[in-house]
C-alpha positions in Angstrom: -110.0 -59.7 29.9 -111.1 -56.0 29.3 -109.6 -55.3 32.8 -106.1 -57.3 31.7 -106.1 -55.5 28.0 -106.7 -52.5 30.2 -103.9 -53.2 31.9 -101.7 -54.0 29.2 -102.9 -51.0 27.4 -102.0 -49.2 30.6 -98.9 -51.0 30.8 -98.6 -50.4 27.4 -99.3 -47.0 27.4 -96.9 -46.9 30.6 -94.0 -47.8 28.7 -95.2 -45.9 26.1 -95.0 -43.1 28.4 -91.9 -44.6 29.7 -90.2 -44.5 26.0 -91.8 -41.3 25.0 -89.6 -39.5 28.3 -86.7 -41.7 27.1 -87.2 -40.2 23.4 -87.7 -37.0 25.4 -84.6 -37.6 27.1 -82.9 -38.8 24.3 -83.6 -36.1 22.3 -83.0 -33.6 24.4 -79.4 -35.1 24.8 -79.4 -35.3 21.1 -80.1 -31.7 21.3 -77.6 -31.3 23.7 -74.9 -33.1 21.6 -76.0 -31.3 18.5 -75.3 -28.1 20.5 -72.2 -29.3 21.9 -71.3 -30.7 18.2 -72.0 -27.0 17.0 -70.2 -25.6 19.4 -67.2 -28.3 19.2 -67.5 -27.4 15.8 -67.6 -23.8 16.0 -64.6 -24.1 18.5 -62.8 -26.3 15.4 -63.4 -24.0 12.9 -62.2 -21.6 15.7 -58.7 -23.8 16.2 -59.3 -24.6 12.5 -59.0 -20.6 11.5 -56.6 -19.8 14.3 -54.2 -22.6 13.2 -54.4 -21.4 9.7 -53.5 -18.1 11.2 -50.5 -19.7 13.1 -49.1 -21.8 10.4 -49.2 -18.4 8.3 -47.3 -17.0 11.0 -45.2 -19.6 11.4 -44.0 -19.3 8.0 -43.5 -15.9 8.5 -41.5 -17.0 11.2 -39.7 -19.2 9.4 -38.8 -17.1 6.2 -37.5 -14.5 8.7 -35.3 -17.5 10.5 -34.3 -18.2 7.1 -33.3 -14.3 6.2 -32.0 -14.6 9.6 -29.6 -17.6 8.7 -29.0 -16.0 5.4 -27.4 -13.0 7.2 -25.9 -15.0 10.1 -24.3 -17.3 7.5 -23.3 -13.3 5.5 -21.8 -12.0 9.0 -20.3 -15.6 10.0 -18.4 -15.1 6.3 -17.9 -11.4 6.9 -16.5 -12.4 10.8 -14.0 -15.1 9.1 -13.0 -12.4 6.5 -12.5 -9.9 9.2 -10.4 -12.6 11.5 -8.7 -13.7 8.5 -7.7 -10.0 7.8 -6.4 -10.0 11.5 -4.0 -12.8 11.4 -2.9 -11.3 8.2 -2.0 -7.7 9.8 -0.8 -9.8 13.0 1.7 -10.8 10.8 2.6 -7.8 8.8 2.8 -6.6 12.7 5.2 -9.2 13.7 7.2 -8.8 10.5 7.3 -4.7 11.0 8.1 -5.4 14.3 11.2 -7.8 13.0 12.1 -5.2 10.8 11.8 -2.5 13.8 14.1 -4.2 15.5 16.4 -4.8 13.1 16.0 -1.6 12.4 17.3 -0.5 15.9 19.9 -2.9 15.8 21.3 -1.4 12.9 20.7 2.1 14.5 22.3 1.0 17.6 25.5 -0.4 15.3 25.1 2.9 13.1 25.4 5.4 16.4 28.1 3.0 17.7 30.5 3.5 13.9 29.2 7.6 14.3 31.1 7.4 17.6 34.2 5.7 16.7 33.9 8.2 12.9 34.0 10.8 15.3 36.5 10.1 17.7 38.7 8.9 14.0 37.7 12.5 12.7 38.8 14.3 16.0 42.8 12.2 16.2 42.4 13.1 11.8 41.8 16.5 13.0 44.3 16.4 15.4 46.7 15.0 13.4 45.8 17.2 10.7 47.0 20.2 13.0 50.3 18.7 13.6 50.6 17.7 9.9 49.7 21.3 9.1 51.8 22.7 11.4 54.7 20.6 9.9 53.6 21.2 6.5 54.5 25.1 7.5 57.5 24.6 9.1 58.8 22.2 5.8 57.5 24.6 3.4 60.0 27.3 5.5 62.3 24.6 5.5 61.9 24.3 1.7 62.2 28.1 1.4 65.0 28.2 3.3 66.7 25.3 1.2 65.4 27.8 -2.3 67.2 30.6 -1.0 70.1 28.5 -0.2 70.1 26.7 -3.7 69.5 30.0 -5.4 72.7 31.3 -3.5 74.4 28.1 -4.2 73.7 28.8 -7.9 75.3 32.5 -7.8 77.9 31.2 -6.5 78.2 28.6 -9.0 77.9 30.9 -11.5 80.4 33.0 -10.1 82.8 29.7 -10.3 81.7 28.4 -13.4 83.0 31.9 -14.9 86.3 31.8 -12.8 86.4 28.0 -13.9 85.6 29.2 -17.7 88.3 32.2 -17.1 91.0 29.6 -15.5 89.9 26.8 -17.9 90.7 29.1 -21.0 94.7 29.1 -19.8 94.4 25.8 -18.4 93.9 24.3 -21.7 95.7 26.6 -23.8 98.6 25.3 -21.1 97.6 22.1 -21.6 97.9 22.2 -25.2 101.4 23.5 -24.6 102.3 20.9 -22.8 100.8 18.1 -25.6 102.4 19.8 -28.1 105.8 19.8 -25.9 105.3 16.1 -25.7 105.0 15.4 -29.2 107.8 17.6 -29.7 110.1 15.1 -26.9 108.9 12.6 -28.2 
């Protein structure tokens, strides 16, 4: 009995033995996975910081996107402004241009009458050389005919006084001859 309690105590003491590596064991794995928690942990509060840090930047990030937008929507407005302001010249352009043209049209007509005012002015001056030249020769025409009537006149005058000097016995015959009558009669 002795030898089988020694045995069991050795058996015992065995798996004592046996257990007391396995503690051993477990707690050098324990201290092993408290090392590797710490570090984990460490390496989490690592992450942990470093994600703080991130999401700091990324809303730095993000405000600046949003300034970003902000002055993209700004530029987008300032763009349709700007094309807005084009199709509005683009038509003041088209409607200058319409005028232009109408403009040189009415040149083009204006030149045309210039031509035609001319070519009127030279047959006006023209004619005005033969009217002036006709004007001359009626106005010696006319002077002629003055100095004809003012001879015609002297010579009337010279008959109206021979009239006046024959009229004077004419009548004083003619009253003779009344007188005659009434006397015949």
């Amino acid at each position: 009995m002795v030898k089988w309690l020694s045995r069991e105590a050795e058996l015992k003491q065995k798996k004592l033995n046996e257990e007391k590596g396995q503690v051993k064991t477990y707690s050098e794995d324990l201290e092993l996975k408290e090392r590797e928690f710490n570090g984990l942990r460490l390496h989490i509060e690592e992450r942990s910081q470093e994600l703080s840090s991130k999401e700091k930047h990324l809303r730095v990030v993000e405000k600046s996107i949003e300034e970003c937008n902000k002055e993209f929507q700004l530029k987008e407005n300032d763009l349709k402004s700007v094309q807005k302001s084009i199709e509005e010249c683009n038509q003041e352009l088209q409607v200058k241009e319409y005028e232009l043209s109408s403009v040189g049209n009415a040149l083009v007509k204006c030149s045309e009458e210039l031509r035609l005012k001319k070519k009127q002015l030279g047959l006006i001056q023209n004619s005005e050389e033969a009217l002036s030249e006709e004007c001359e020769i009626n106005e010696l025409q006319l002077d002629l005919t003055r100095r004809m009537v003012i001879k015609c006149m002297k010579e009337l005058k010279v008959k109206q006084k021979q009239f006046d000097s024959q009229k004077k016995p004419i009548e004083e015959r003619w009253q003779d001859l009344e007188r005659k009558e009434r006397e015949f009669a």
